[in-house]
Each structure stands twice: as structure tokens, then as C-alpha cells.
N, C-alpha and C positions, 0 to 999 in steps of 0.2 A: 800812233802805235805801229810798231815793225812787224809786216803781214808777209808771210811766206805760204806759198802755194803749196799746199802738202799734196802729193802722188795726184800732182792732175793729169787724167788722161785724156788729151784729145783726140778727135777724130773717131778710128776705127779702134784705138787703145782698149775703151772702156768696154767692148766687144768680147774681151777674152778677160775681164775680171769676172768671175762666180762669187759672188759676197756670200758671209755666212747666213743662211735667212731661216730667221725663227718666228713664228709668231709672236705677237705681240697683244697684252690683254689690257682692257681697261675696265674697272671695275665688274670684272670676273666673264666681262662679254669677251670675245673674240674682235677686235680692232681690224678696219685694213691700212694696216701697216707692218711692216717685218725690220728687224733688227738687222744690222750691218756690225761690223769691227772692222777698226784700224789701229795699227800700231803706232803709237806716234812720239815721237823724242822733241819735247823741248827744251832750249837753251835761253841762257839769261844773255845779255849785252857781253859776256866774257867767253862766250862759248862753253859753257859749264852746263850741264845737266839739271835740270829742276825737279822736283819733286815735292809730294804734298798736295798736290792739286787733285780739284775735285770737277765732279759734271759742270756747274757752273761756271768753273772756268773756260770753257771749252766753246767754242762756236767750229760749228759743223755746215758746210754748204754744198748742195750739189747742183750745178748748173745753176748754179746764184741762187737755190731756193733753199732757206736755214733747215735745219731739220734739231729733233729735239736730243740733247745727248743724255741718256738714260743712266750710265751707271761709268764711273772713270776706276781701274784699279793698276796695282802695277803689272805689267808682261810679263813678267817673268824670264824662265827658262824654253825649252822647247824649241829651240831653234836648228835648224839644220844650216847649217853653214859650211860653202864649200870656200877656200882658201886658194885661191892663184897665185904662184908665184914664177915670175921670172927667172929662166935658168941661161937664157941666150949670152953670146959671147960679152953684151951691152954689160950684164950684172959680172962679170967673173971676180971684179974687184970688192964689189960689194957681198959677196957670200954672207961675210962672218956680220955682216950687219944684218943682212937679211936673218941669217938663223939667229941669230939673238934677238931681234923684233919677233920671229914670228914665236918662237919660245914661250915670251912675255905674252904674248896673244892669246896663244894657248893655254897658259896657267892662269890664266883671268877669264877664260870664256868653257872651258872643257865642262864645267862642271854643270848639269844641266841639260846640255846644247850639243847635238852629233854634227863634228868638226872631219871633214876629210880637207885632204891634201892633192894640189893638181900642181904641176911644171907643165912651164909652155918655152921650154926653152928646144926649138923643135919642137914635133906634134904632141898635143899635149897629153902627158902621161901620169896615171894616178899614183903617187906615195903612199896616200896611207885612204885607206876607205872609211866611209863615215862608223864615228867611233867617237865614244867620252872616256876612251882611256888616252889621260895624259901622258903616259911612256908608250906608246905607241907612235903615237906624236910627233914628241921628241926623238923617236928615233927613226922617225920619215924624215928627219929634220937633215939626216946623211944625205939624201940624197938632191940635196938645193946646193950646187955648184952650177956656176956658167961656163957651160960649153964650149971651146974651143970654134970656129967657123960654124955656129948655129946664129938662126934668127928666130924672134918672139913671134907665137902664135897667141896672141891674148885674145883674138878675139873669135878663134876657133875654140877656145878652151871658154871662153865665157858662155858662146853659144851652145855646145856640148852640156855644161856642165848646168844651163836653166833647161836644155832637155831632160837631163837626169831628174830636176825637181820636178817638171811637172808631169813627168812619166810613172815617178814614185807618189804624186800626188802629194808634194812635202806642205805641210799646214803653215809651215813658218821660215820659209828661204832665204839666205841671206850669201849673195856673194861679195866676199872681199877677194881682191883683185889687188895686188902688188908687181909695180912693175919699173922699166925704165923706158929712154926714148931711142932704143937701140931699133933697128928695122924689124918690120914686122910683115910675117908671109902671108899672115892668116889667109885662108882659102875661101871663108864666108865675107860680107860685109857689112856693115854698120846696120844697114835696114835688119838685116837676120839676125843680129844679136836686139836688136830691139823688139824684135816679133817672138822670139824665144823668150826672154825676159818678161815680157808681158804674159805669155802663159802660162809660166812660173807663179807670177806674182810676187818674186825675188826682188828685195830691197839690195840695191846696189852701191857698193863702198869701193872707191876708188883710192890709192896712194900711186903716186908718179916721183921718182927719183930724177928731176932735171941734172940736164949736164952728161949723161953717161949713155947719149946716143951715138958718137961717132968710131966706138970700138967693134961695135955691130955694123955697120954700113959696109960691108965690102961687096964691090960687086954687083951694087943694084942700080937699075938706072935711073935717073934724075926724074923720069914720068911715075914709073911707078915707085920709086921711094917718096916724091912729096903726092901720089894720089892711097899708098898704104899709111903717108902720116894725118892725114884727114880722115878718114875712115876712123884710122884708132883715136885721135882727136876726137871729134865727134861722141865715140860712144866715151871715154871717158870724164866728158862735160854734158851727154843726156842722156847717159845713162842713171845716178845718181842722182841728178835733178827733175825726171821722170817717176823715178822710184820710190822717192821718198827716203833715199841715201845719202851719202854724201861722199864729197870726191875733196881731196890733198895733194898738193903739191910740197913737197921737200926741197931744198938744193945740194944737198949731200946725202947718203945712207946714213950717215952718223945720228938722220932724225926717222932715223926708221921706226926704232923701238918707241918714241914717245909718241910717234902719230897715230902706231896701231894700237898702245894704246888707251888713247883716246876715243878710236874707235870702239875699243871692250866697255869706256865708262858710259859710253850713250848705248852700247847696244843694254848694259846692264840696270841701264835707269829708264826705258821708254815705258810709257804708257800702254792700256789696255784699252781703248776708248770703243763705249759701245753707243747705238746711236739709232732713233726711229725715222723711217722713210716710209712711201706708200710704195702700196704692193701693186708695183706697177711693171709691165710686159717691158716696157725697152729701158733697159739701165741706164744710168746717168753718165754724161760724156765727160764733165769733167766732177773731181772730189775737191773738195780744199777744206781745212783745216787750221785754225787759229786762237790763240788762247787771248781775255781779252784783260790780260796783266798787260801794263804796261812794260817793256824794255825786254819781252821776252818775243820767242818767236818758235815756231811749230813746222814739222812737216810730218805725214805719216805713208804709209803704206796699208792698203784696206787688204784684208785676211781673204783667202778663196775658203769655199765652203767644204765641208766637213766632207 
């Protein structure tokens, strides 16, 4: 069976998760054990969404020790999700593809889910603030043009924008991030976008438009153009694989609209998985996650506490 690591976190990671913790009862005693959630999206062999499943399909581990899953339902709505997109000179050709993807994003995910709007085209600036009005939206949607002699800030705007979650304490975070491989200034690097992210508890959704980096590169120099393309490399291959997200690669904008979304159909099918542990002083370093169907495969994101 096809086993995928759901939101493990190593090392000092699991340090900044606060799981939700509820007591837990067993015939009518008080148990030591507390309840956790994770969010969790599985896919069949086609990358398709599953649904239907119940606690027993579910195997739950922390630091290799099972634990029991109590109750599977579906997530629902409630999701606060901030949108990045790319405005530097790298996109200027791709506009009309970008606002037509993110459109479709938007009229599949609004409903529900408080959806803002960031540009990182230059320092990153907000469009539309978090909101579940769909014309609203759509009309931050004006302002996703690529800039003339700018470069991408993505990974000031990702770090920025998992400050926002965990400063509002967002119960359900979710950055998607659209972008290309045009140069990148960012100010923070890869380590601080992953130490934000983790405090957040922000599930991280990555799309990458190849091909449409060399309209961006003017200007930079060879040291620090291939040391800002590993940095952003980096976070957008662990970011998403840390998180319990998931990251795409495109080779034209033209697949803009179907990647995000496909994005909207897993965010609108994951799971609610809830789950017994012992009430224990030091959290568990790593989670994982796995369903034990054949030909499917799992990964989740565990919920910070109320």
C-alpha cells in the first residue's frame, strides 16, 4: 500500500504545534488521554479526492506509536485562506491567465472560507482583505498585473502573510501561493518562512508557472540570483511537503485555471480526523497519517487549539 507522511514535523517543528485538546472519556470516567485533529485530504491512484471514509479506515501515528482514531467527518468550510500571487515583470504575459485561474478559485472556494488577496510583485501588497464576498474578489482581481522592472517577493509575502495567521490566531490556514521563476528579492529566507509557517499551522499550496523566469532577471548577479533561486526552491518543495499541502508545477499559464482548481476540489473534500493520545507534557515530534485502502494515499495538517 502507497504510504505518505502526513504534516510530519521534525525536530524543533513539533514545538510550535498547540493541537486541539479535549478531554477524553471512557465509560463515563475521565481517561488520560486528550483528543487531537487533523485535516486530512486523500487521493485515489488518479489524484482525485476520496470520500466516504470512516475511523477505521484511518491509521494515525506519532513518533511510530498508533493511536486510536475516534470519529472521521467531513472539514468542511471555515478556512481562512490567504492567495499570493505573482505581479513581477517574470508574470506580465501571463496576467489574463492568472485572473482567470484565480476567478475560478475564487467562485469554488469563497463560499464558506475568508479568502484575501496578496501581490508580491515588489513588496508585497494586499488587494483585497480577508472576506467571503465573491465581488470583492473579483474586483481585487484589477489589480494582478506584472510590473514593468519589478522582482517577486514570495517569500516575504508568505512569511508576512503566516504572521497574519498566527497573530489572528486563524483556526484554519491555508496559503496558496501562485507564482513564476522570475527573480526573487525576498528580504527573509527560507529558514523564516518555515518558522512562520509552523506557527501558523498553515497548510501550504504551492503552483509554479516554468519557463517564465528570464523576463525578470535583469540586473542581478549570478551569486545572488542562483543563491535567491534555492531559497525559493527550497520553500516551494518543503513547504507543502511539511505542511501537509501540496505544490504543482505547470509549463505554461494556460494550466493555471485547472491546477487551482484542483486545488479548490481537495481543499473541498478533506477530511476532519479526530484522534486519542496520552496527556502527555512533551508533544510528539513527528505525526503521520495513512488510510489502510489500498491504492489511496493521505497526508494532513493537525489543527492549533481553540
Amino acid at each position: 500500500m502507497r504510504r505518505i507522511s502526513g504534516a510530519s514535523f521534525a525536530g524543533g517543528m513539533a514545538a510550535f504545534i498547540a493541537l486541539a485538546v479535549v478531554p477524553a472519556t471512557v465509560g463515563g470516567l475521565r481517561a488520560q488521554s486528550v483528543e487531537r485533529q487533523m485535516i486530512v485530504t486523500v487521493l485515489d491512484g488518479d489524484d482525485e479526492p476520496v470520500d466516504g471514509l470512516a475511523a477505521r479506515d484511518f491509521v494515525v501515528r506519532e513518533d511510530g506509536a498508533s493511536r486510536e482514531v475516534l470519529r472521521v467527518e467531513p472539514a468542511g468550510g471555515g478556512r481562512q485562506i490567504a492567495v499570493l500571487v505573482d505581479t513581477s515583470q517574470a508574470a506580465a504575459r501571463a496576467t489574463r491567465d492568472f485572473r482567470a485561474g484565480l476567478e475560478a478559485f475564487f467562485e469554488a472556494m469563497h463560499d464558506g472560507n475568508e479568502i484575501s488577496l496578496i501581490s508580491f510583485g515588489g513588496p508585497p501588497r494586499i488587494l483585497v482583505g480577508s472576506t467571503t464576498s465573491l465581488a470583492r474578489l473579483r474586483d481585487g482581481l484589477g489589480g494582478v498585473f506584472g510590473f514593468a522592472q519589478s522582482a517577486a517577493y514570495l517569500l516575504d509575502a508568505m512569511a508576512q502573510a503566516a504572521e497574519g495567521f498566527a497573530r489572528r490566531e486563524s483556526p484554519r490556514p491555508v496559503l496558496v501561493a501562485l507564482t513564476t521563476e522570475g527573480v526573487d528579492y525576498s528580504n527573509v529566507r527560507s529558514r523564516r518562512v518555515f518558522e512562520r509557517v509552523r506557527e501558523s499551522g498553515a497548510a501550504v499550496y504551492t503552483l509554479l508557472v516554468a519557463g517564465r523566469g528570464s523576463a525578470g532577471r535583469a540586473d542581478f548577479a549570478d551569486a545572488g540570483r542562483q543563491r535567491a533561486e534555492m531559497e525559493r526552491n527550497l520553500v516551494l518543495e518543503r513547504g507543502p511537503r511539511d505542511s501537509g499541502g501540496r505544490s504543482e508545477i505547470v509549463l505554461t499559464s494556460l494550466g493555471v485555471e485547472h491546477a487551482l482548481l484542483e486545488f479548490a476540489t481537495e481543499l473541498r473534500n478533506q477530511h476532519l480526523v479526530t484522534y486519542a493520545r496520552p496527556d502527555a507534557l512533551i508533544p510528539p515530534e513527528r505525526i503521520e497519517v495513512e488510510v489502510n485502502r489500498a491504492g489511496l494515499s493521505a497526508r494532513g495538517t493537525p489543527l492549533k487549539a481553540d
